[in-house]
C-alpha positions, 0 to 999 in steps of 0.5 A: 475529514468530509471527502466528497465520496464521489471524488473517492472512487473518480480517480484512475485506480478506482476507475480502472479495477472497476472496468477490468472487473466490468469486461471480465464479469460481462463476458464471463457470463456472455461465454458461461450462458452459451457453453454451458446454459445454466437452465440446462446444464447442472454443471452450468447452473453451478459454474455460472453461480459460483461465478455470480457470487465471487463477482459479486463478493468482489465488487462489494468488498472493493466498494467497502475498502474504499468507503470503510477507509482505514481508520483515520487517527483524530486531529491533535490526538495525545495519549490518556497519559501526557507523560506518555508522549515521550514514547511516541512521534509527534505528527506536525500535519496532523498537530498530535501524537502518533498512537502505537501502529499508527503511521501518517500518509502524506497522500491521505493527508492523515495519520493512519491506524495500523496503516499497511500501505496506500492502495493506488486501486482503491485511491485510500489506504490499507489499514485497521478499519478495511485490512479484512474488506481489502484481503476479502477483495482480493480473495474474491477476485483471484477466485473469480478470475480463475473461474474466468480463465476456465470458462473463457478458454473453454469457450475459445476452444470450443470456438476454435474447433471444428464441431458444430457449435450449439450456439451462433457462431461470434463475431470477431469482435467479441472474439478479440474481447474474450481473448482479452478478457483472457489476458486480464484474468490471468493477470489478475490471478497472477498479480492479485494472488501474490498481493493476496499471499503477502495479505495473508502473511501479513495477518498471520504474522500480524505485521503490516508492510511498515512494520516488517520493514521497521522489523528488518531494520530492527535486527539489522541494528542489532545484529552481532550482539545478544541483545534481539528485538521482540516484535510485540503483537504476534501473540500466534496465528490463529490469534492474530487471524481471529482480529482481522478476518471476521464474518462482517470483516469488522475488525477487533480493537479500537486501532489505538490499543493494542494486545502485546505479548509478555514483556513488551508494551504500547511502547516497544515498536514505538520507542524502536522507530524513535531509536532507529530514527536518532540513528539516521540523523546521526548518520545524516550528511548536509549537501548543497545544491549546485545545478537546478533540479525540476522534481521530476520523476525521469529527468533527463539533463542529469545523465544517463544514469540518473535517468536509467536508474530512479529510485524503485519507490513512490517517495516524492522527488523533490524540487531545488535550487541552486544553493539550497540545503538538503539534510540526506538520510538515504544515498544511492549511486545515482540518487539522494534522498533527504529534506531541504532545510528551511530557513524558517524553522517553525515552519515544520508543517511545510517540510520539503523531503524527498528523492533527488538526483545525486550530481546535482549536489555537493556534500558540505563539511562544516562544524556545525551540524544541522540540528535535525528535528527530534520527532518526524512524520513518516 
């Protein structure tokens, strides 16, 4: 799939980290160079360099995430074996089956390997191919920032004080671009730095964010009874961290095939998303819509409640009409989430799921239950 590389990073997530990179970096070097000259100071020498160095890791390693992407799955893929798709889902946008680990995303529009999630701040997906480049990026910038808080405060607080300054006193509005530059880096450190734990816990356990919660429901499945769920790739930390953190960040393995612990194969994780999905259409119920809804995120001629209350998610919301039907898998006080049945059902490709407020629908008993389709896009 060509994508215009301009149209990768010109889009406000990209845009905006870069801008919060561009501020912190300027005025970082602007308050290092006049606290601390590098060319007279040993201490500034090497503040001001570790500074450079983690700013630069930063940037390239952000660039890289994006333009390395995570490793897009080919168009119509099926496995070496024919007899092996009874073991895996099948993707109608894509047109072929889904490798092991491997996940569709409706915003990159292709099923992606060892998909963990969709980054909104480098407008791509977090996967195999740039999962090292992604947590090298946010090491970088934790580190870089916490260098930046020491040296911007420093530098307000020699300001502040009632000492001669050995350097021109500055103007206000640099001062207010400091103490905003401020404000950026500890939220960076603050924000950045638990993505970066949940990164690095990811690898260790070697489960991405998916995963974990196939996991979850995996157990909760079984809980109350002796038969337990083995998840397959964790063959040890140092194993696993030895796949995605290498010197070049280029990770191990294809994205398709994948090292598994003894007694389980490919197919383990697989046929658990297989099973776990026969039981949510089994516990589907058919509702009938009764009032329009527009598809927005924060509707307000629903009530109070809907409006206070939207799912915690980036899930679509989808938009009905009256009489439409919709097969719900998910339900919450205020909120529903299913997929509208179409009349045409070969039309599978053009599948309209998503959330939806809950008193705009009626739940319908009938006896013929919709015959939800076997295999699903995430």
């Amino acid at each position: 799939m060509g994508v215009n590389p301009l149209k990768k990073i010109c889009h406000w997530g990209p845009l905006t980290a870069l801008g919060i990179i561009k501020v912190i970096t300027l005025m970082t070097i602007h308050c290092s160079r006049q606290c601390w000259p590098p060319q007279e100071s040993l201490f500034g020498a090497i503040n001001f360099t570790l500074f450079f160095c983690l700013s630069g890791s930063t940037l390239f390693h952000f660039i890289s995430s994006i333009y390395e992407g995570p490793g897009f799955l080919p168009l119509k893929w099926m496995p070496n074996r024919a007899t092996d798709t009874q073991f895996l889902q099948y993707c109608f946008v894509c047109e072929g089956y889904k490798a092991p680990r491997t996940h569709h995303c409706r915003k990159c529009g292709r099923c992606v390997m060892k998909m963990d999630h969709h980054c909104p701040w480098i407008n791509n997906c977090v996967g195999h191919y740039n999962h090292g480049h992604f947590t090298a990026f946010l090491a970088s910038g934790v580190g870089g920032c916490s260098v930046s808080t020491f040296t911007l405060v420093s530098w307000v607080m020699t300001v502040l004080s009632l000492k001669p300054l050995s350097f021109p006193p500055p103007s206000v509005f640099i001062l207010i671009l400091v103490i905003v530059s401020i404000g950026l880096s500890i939220g960076v450190v603050l924000a950045v730095g638990t993505l970066l734990y949940f990164q690095l816990l990811a690898i260790i356990r070697n489960r991405t964010e998916i995963e974990a919660w196939i996991t979850e429901k995996a157990h909760y499945r079984r809980f109350g009874t002796k038969d337990k769920f083995i998840y397959p790739y964790s063959k040890g930390w140092r194993f696993n961290v030895q796949h995605v953190l290498t010197w070049d960040c280029t990770p191990v393995g294809d994205g398709i095939n994948w090292p598994v612990i003894d007694g389980c194969d490919q197919y383990t994780l697989t046929l658990e998303q297989l099973a776990q999905k026969k039981d949510k259409r089994k516990r589907a119920k058919t509702y009938r819509i009764i009032e329009d809804v527009s598809g927005s995120r924060l509707p307000f001629r629903h009530g109070w409640g809907v409006f206070c209350h939207p799912p915690c998610t980036d899930e679509p919301r989808i938009k009905l009409k009256v009489g439409d039907i919709v097969i719900v898998t998910r339900w919450r006080k205020y909120w529903l989430f299913g997929e509208r049945k179409e009349d045409d059902q070969n039309e599978k490709h053009m599948r309209n799921k998503g959330w939806f407020p809950r008193p705009c629908a009626i739940e319908v008993i009938e006896n013929d239950a919709y015959s939800f389709p076997s295999t699903t896009s995430d």
